[in-house]
mmCIF file of the N, C-alpha and C atoms, coordinates in Angstrom:
data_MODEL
# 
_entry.id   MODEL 
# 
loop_
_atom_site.group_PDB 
_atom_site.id 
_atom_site.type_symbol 
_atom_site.label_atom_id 
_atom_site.label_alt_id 
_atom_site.label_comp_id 
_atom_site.label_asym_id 
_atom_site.label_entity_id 
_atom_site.label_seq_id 
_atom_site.pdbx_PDB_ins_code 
_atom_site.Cartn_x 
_atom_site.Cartn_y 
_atom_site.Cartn_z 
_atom_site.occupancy 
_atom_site.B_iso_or_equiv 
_atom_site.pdbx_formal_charge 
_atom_site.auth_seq_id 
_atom_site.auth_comp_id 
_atom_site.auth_asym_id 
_atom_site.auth_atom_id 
_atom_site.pdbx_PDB_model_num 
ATOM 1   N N  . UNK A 1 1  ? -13.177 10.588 3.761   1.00 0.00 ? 1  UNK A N  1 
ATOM 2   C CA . UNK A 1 1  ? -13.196 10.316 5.182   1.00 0.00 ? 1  UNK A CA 1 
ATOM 3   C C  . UNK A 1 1  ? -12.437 11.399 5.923   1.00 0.00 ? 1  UNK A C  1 
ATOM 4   N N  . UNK A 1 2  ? -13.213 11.648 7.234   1.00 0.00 ? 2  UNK A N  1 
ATOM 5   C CA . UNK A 1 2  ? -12.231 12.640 7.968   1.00 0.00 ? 2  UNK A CA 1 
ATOM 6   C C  . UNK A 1 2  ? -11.308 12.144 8.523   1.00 0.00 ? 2  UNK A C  1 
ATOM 7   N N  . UNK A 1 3  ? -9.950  12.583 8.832   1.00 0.00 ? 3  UNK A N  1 
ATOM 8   C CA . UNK A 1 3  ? -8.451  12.642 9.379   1.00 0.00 ? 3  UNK A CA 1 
ATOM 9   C C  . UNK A 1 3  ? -8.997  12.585 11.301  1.00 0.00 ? 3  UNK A C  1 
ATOM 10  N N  . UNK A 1 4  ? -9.927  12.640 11.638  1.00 0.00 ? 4  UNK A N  1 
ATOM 11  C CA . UNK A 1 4  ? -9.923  12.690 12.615  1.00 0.00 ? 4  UNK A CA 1 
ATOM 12  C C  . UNK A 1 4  ? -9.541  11.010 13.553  1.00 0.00 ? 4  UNK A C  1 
ATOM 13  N N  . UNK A 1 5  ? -9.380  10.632 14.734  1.00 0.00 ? 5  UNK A N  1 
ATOM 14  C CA . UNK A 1 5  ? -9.255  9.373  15.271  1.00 0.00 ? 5  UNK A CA 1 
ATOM 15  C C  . UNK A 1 5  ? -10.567 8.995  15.251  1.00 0.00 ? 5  UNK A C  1 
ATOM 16  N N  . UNK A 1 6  ? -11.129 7.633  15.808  1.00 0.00 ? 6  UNK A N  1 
ATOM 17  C CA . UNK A 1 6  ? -11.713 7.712  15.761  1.00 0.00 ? 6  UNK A CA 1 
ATOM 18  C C  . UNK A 1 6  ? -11.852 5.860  16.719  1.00 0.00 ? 6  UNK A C  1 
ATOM 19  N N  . UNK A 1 7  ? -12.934 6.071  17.533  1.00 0.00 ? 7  UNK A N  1 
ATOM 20  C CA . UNK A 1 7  ? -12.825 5.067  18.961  1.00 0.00 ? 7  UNK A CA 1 
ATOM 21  C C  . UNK A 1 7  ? -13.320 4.069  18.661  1.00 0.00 ? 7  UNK A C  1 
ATOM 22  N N  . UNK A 1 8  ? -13.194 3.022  18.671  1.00 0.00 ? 8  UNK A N  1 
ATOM 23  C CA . UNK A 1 8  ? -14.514 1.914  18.147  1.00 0.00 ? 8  UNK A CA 1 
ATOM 24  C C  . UNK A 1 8  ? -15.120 1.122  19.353  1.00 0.00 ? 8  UNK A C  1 
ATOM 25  N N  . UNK A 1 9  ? -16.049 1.495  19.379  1.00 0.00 ? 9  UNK A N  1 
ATOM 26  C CA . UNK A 1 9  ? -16.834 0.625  19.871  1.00 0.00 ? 9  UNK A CA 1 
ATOM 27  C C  . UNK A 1 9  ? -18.206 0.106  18.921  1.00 0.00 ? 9  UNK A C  1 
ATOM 28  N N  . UNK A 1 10 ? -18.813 -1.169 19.619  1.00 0.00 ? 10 UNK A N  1 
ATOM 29  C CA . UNK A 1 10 ? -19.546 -2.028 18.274  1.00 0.00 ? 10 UNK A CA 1 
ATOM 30  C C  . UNK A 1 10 ? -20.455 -0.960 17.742  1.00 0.00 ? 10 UNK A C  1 
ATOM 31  N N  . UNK A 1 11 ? -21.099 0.104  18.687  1.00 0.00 ? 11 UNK A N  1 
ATOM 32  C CA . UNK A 1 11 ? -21.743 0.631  18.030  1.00 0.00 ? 11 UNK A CA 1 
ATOM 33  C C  . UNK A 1 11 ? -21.290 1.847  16.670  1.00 0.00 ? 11 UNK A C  1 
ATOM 34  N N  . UNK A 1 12 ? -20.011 2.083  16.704  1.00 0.00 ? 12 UNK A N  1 
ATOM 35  C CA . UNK A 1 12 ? -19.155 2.963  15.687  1.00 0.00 ? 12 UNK A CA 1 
ATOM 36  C C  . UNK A 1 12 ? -18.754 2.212  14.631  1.00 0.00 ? 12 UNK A C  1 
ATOM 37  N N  . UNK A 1 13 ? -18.533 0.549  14.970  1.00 0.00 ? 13 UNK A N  1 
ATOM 38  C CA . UNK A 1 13 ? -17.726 -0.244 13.896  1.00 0.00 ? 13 UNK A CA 1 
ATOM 39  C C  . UNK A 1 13 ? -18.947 -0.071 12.368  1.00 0.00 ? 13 UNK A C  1 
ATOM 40  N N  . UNK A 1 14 ? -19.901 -0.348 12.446  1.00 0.00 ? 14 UNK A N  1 
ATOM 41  C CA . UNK A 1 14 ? -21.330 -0.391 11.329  1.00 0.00 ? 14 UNK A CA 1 
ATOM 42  C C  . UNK A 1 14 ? -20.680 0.620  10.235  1.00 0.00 ? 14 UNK A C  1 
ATOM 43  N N  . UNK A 1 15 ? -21.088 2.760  11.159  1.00 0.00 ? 15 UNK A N  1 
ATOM 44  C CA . UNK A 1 15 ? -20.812 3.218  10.646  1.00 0.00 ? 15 UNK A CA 1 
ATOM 45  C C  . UNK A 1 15 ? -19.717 3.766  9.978   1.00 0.00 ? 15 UNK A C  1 
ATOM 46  N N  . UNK A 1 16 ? -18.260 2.924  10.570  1.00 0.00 ? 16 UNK A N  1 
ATOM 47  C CA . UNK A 1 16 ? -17.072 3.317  10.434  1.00 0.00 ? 16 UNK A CA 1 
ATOM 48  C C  . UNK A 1 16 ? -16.960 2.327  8.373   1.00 0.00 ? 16 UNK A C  1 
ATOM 49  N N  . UNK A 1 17 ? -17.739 1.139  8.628   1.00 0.00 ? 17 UNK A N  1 
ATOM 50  C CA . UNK A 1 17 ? -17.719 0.015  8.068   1.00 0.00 ? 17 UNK A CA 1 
ATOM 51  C C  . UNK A 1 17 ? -18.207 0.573  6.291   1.00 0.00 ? 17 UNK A C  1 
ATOM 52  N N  . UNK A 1 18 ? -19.266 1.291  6.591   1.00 0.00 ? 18 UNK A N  1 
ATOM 53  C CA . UNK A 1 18 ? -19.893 1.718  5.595   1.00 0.00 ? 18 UNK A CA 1 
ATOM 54  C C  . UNK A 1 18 ? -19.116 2.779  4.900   1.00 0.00 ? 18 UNK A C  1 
ATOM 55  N N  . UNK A 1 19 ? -18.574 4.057  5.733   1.00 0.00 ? 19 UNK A N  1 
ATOM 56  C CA . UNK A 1 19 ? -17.895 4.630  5.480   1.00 0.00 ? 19 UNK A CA 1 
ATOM 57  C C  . UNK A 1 19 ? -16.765 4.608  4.384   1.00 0.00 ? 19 UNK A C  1 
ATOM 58  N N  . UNK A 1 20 ? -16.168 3.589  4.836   1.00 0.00 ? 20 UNK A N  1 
ATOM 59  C CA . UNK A 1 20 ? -14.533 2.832  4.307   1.00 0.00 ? 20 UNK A CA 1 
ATOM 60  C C  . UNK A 1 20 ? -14.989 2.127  3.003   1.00 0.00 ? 20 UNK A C  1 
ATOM 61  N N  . UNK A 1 21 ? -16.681 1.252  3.030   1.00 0.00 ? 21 UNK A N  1 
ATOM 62  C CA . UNK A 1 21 ? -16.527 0.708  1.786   1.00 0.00 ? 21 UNK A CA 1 
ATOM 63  C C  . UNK A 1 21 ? -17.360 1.877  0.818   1.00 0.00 ? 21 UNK A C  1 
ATOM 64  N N  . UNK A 1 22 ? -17.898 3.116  1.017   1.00 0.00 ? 22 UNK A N  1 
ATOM 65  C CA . UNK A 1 22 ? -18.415 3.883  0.717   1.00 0.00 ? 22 UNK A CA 1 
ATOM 66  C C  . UNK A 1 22 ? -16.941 4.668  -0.352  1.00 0.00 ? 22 UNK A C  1 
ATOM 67  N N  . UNK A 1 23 ? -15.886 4.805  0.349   1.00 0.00 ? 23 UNK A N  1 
ATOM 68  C CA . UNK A 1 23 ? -15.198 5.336  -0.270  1.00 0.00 ? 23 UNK A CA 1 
ATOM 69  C C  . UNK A 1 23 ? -14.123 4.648  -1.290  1.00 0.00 ? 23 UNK A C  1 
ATOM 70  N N  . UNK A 1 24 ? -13.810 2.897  -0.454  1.00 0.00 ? 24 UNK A N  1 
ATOM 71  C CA . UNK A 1 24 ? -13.215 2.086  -1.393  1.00 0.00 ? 24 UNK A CA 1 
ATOM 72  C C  . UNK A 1 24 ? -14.149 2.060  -2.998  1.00 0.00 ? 24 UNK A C  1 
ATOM 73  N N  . UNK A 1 25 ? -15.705 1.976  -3.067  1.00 0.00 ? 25 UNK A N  1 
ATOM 74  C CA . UNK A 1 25 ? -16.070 1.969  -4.414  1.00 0.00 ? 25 UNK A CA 1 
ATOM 75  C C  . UNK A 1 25 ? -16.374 3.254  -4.625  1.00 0.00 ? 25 UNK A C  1 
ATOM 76  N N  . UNK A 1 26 ? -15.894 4.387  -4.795  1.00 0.00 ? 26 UNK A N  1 
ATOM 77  C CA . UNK A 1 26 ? -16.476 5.585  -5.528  1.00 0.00 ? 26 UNK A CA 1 
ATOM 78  C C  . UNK A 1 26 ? -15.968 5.336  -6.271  1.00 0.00 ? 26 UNK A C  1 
ATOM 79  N N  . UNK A 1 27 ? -17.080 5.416  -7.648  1.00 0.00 ? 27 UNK A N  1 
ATOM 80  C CA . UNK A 1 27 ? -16.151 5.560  -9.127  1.00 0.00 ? 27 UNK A CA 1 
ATOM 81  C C  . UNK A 1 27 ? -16.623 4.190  -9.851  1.00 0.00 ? 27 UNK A C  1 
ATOM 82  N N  . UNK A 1 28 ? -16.429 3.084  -8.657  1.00 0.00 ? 28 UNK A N  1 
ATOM 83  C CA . UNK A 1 28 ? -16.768 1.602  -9.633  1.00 0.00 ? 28 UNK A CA 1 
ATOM 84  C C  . UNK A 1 28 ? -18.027 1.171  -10.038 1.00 0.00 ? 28 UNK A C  1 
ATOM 85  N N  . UNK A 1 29 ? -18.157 0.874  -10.906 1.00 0.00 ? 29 UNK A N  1 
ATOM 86  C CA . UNK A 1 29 ? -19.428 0.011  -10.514 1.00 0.00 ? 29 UNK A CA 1 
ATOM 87  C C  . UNK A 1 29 ? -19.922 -1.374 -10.744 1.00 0.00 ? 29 UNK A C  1 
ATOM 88  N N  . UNK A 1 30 ? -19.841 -1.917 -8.986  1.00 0.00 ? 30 UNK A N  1 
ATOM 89  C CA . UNK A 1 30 ? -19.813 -2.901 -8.685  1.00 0.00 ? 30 UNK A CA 1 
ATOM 90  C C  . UNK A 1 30 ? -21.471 -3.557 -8.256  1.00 0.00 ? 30 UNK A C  1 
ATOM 91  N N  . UNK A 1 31 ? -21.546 -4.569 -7.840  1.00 0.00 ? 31 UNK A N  1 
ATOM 92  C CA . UNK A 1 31 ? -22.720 -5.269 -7.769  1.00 0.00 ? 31 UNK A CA 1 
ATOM 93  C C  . UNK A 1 31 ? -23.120 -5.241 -6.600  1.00 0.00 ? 31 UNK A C  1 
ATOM 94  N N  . UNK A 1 32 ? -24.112 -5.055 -5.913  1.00 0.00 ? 32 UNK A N  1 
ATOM 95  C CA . UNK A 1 32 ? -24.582 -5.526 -4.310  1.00 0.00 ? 32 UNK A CA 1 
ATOM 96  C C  . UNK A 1 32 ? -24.025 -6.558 -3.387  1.00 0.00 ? 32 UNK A C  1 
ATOM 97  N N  . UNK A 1 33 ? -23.763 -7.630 -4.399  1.00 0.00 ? 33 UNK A N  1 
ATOM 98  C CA . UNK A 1 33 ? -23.167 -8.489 -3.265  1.00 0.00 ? 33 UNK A CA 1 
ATOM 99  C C  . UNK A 1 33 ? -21.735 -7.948 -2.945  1.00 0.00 ? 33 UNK A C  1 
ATOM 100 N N  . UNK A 1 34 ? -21.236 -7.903 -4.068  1.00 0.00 ? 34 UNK A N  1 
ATOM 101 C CA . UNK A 1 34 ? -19.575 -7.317 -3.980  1.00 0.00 ? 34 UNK A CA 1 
ATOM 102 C C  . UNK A 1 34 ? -19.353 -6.444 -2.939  1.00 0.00 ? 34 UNK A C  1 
ATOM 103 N N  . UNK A 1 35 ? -20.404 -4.950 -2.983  1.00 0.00 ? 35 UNK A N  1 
ATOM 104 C CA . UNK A 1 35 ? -20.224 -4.394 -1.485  1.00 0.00 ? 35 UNK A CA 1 
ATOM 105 C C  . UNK A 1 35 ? -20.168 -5.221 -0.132  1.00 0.00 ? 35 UNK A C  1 
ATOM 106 N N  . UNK A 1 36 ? -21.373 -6.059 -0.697  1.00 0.00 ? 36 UNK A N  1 
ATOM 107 C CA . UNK A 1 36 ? -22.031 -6.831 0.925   1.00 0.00 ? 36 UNK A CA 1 
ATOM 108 C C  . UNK A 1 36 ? -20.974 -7.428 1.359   1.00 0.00 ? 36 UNK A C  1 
ATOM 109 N N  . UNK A 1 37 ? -19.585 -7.691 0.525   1.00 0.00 ? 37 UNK A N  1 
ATOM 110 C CA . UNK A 1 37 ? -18.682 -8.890 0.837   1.00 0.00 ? 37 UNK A CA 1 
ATOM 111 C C  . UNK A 1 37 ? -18.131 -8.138 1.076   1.00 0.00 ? 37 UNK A C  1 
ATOM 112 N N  . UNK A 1 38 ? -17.334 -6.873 0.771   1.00 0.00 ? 38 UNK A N  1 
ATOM 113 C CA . UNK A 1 38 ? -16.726 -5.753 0.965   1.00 0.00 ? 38 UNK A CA 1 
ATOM 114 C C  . UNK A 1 38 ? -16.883 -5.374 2.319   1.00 0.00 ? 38 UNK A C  1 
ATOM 115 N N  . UNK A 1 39 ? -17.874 -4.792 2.656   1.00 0.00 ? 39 UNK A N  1 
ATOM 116 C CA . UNK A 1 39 ? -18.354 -4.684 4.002   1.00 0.00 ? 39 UNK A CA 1 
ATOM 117 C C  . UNK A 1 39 ? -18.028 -5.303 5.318   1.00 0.00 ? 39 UNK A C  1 
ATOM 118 N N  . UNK A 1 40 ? -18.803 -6.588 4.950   1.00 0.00 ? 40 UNK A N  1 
ATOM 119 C CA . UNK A 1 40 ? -18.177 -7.720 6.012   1.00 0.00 ? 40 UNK A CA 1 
ATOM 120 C C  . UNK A 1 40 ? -17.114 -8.081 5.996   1.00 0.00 ? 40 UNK A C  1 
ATOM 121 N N  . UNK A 1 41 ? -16.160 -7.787 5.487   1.00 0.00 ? 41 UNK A N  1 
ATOM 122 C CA . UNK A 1 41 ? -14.790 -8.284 5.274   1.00 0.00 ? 41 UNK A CA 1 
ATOM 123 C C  . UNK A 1 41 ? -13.870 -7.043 6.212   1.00 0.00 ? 41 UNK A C  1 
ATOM 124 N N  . UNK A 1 42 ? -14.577 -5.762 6.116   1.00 0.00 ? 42 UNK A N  1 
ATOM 125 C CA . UNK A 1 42 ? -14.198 -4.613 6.784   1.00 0.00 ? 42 UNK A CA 1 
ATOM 126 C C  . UNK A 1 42 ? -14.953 -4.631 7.927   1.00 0.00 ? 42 UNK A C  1 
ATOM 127 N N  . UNK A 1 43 ? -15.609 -5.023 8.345   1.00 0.00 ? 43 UNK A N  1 
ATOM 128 C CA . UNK A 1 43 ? -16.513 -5.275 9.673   1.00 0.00 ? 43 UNK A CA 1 
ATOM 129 C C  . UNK A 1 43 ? -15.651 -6.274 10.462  1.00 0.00 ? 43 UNK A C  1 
ATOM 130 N N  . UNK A 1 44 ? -15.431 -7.448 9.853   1.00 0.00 ? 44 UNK A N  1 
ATOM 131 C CA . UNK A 1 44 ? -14.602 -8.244 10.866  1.00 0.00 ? 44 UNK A CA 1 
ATOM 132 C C  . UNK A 1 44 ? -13.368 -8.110 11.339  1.00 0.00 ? 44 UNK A C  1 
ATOM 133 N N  . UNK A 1 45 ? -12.835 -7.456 10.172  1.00 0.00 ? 45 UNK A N  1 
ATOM 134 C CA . UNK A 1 45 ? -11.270 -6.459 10.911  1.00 0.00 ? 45 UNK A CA 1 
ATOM 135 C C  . UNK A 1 45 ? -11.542 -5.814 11.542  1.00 0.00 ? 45 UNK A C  1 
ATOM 136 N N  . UNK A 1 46 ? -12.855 -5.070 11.918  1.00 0.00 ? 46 UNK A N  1 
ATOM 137 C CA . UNK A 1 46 ? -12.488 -4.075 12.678  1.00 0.00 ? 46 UNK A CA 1 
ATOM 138 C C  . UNK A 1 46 ? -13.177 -4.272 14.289  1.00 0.00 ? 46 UNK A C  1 
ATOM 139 N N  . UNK A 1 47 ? -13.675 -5.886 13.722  1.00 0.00 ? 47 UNK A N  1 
ATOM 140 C CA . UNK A 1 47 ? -14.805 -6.266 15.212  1.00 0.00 ? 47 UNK A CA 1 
ATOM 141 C C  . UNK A 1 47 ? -13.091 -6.580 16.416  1.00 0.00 ? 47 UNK A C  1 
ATOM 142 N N  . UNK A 1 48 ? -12.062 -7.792 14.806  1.00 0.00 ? 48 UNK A N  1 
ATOM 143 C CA . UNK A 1 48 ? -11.132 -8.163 15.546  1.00 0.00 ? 48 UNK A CA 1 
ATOM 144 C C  . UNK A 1 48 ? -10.387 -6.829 16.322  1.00 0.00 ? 48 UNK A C  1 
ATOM 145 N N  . UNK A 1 49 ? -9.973  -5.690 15.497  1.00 0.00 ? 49 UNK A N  1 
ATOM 146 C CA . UNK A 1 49 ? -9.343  -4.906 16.154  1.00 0.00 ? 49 UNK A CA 1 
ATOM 147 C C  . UNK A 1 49 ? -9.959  -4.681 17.428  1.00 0.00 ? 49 UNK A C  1 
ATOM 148 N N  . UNK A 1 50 ? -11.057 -4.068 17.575  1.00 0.00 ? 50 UNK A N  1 
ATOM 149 C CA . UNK A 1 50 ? -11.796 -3.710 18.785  1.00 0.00 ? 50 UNK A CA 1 
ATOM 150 C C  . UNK A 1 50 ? -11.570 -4.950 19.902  1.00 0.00 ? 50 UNK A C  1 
ATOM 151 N N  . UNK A 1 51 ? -11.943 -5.960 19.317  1.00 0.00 ? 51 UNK A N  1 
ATOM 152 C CA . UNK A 1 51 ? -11.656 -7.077 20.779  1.00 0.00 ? 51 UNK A CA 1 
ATOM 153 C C  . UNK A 1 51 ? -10.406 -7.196 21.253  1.00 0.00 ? 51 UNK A C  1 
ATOM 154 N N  . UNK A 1 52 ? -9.309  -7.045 20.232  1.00 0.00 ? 52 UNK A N  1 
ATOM 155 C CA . UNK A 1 52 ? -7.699  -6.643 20.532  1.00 0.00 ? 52 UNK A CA 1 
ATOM 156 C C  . UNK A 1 52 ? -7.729  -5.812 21.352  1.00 0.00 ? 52 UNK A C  1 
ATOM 157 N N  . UNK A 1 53 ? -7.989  -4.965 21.380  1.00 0.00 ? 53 UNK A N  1 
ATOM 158 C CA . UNK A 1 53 ? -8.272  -3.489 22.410  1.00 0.00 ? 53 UNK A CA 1 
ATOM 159 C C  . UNK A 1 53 ? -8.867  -3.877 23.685  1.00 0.00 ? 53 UNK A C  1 
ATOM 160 N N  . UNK A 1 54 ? -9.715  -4.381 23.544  1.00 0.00 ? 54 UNK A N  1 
ATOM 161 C CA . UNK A 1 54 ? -10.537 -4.508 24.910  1.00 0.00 ? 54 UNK A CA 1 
ATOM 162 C C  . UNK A 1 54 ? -9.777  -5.861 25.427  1.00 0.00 ? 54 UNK A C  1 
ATOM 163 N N  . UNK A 1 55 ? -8.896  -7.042 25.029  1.00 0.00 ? 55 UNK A N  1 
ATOM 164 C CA . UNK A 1 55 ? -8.374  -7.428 25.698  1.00 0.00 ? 55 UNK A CA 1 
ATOM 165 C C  . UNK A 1 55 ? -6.891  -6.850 25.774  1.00 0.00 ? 55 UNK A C  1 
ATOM 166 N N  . UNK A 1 56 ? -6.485  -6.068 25.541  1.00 0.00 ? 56 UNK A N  1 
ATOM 167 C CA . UNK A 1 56 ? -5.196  -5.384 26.056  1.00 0.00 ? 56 UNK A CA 1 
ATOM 168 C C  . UNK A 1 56 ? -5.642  -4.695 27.189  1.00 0.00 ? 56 UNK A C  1 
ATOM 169 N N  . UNK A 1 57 ? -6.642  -3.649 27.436  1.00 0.00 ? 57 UNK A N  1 
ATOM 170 C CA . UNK A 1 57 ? -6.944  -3.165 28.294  1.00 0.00 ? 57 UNK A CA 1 
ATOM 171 C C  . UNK A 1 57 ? -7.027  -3.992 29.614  1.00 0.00 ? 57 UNK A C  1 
ATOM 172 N N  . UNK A 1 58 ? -7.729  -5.347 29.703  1.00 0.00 ? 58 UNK A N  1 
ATOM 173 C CA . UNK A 1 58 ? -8.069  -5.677 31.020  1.00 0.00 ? 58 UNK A CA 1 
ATOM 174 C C  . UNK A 1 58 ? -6.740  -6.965 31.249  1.00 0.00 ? 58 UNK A C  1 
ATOM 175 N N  . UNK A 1 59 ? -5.564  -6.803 30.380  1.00 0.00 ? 59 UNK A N  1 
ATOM 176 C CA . UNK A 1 59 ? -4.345  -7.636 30.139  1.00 0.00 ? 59 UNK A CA 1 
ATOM 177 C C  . UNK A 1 59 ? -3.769  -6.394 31.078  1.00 0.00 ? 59 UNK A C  1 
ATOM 178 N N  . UNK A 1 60 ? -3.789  -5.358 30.862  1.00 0.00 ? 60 UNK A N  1 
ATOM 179 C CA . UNK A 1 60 ? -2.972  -4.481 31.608  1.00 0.00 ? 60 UNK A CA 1 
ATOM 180 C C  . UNK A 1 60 ? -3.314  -3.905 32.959  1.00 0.00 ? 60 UNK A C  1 
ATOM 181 N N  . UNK A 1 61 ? -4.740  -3.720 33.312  1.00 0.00 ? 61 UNK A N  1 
ATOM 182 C CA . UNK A 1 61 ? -5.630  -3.697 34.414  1.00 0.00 ? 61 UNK A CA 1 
ATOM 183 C C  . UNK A 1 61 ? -4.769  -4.618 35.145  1.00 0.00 ? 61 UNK A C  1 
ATOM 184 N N  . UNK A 1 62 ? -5.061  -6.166 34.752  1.00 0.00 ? 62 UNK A N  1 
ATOM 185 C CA . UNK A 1 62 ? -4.407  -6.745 35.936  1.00 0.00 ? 62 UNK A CA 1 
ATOM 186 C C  . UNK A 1 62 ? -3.011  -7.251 35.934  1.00 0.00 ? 62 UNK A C  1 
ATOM 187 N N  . UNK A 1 63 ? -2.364  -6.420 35.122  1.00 0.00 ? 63 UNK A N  1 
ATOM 188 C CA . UNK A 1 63 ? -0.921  -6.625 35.570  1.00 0.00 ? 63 UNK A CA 1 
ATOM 189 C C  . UNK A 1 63 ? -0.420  -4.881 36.526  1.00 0.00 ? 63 UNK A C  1 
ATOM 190 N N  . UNK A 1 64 ? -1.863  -4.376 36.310  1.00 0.00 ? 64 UNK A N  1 
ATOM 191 C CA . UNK A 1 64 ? -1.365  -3.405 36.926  1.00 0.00 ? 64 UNK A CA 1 
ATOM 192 C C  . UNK A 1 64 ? -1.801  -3.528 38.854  1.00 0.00 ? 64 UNK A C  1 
ATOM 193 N N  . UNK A 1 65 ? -2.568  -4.078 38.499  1.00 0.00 ? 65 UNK A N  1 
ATOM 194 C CA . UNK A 1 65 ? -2.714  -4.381 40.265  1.00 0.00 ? 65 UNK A CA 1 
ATOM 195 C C  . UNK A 1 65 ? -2.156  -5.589 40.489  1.00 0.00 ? 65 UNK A C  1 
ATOM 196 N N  . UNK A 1 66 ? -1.590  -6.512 39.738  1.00 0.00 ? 66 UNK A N  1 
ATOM 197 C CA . UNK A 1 66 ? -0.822  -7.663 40.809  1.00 0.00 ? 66 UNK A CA 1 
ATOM 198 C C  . UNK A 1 66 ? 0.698   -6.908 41.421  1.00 0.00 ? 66 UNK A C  1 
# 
């Protein structure tokens, strides 16, 4: 994986998703579902992170105009 940042939005989370479990199994060899669970397990951390984000943002929006 590259060192670079990297922004999430839903449409980045997929390929960010694949990525991460792409590199968690190099080497193993594991079964289809095992990824598939792998995957989604890294998809929903990262759906939660993203919604963390987007409600901090509009948490601070309006503490910035009251």
């Amino acid at each position: 994986m590259k060192n670079t940042p990297i922004i999430l939005t839903p449409e980045s989370v997929e390929a960010l998703v694949t990525s991460i479990a792409e590199e968690l199994l190099k080497g193993h060899n594991t079964y289809k579902s095992e990824t598939a669970a792998l995957r989604k397990k890294i998809k929903i951390g990262m759906l939660r992170t993203l919604s963390y984000q987007e409600l901090s943002k509009k948490q601070h929006k309006l503490t910035t105009i009251a």
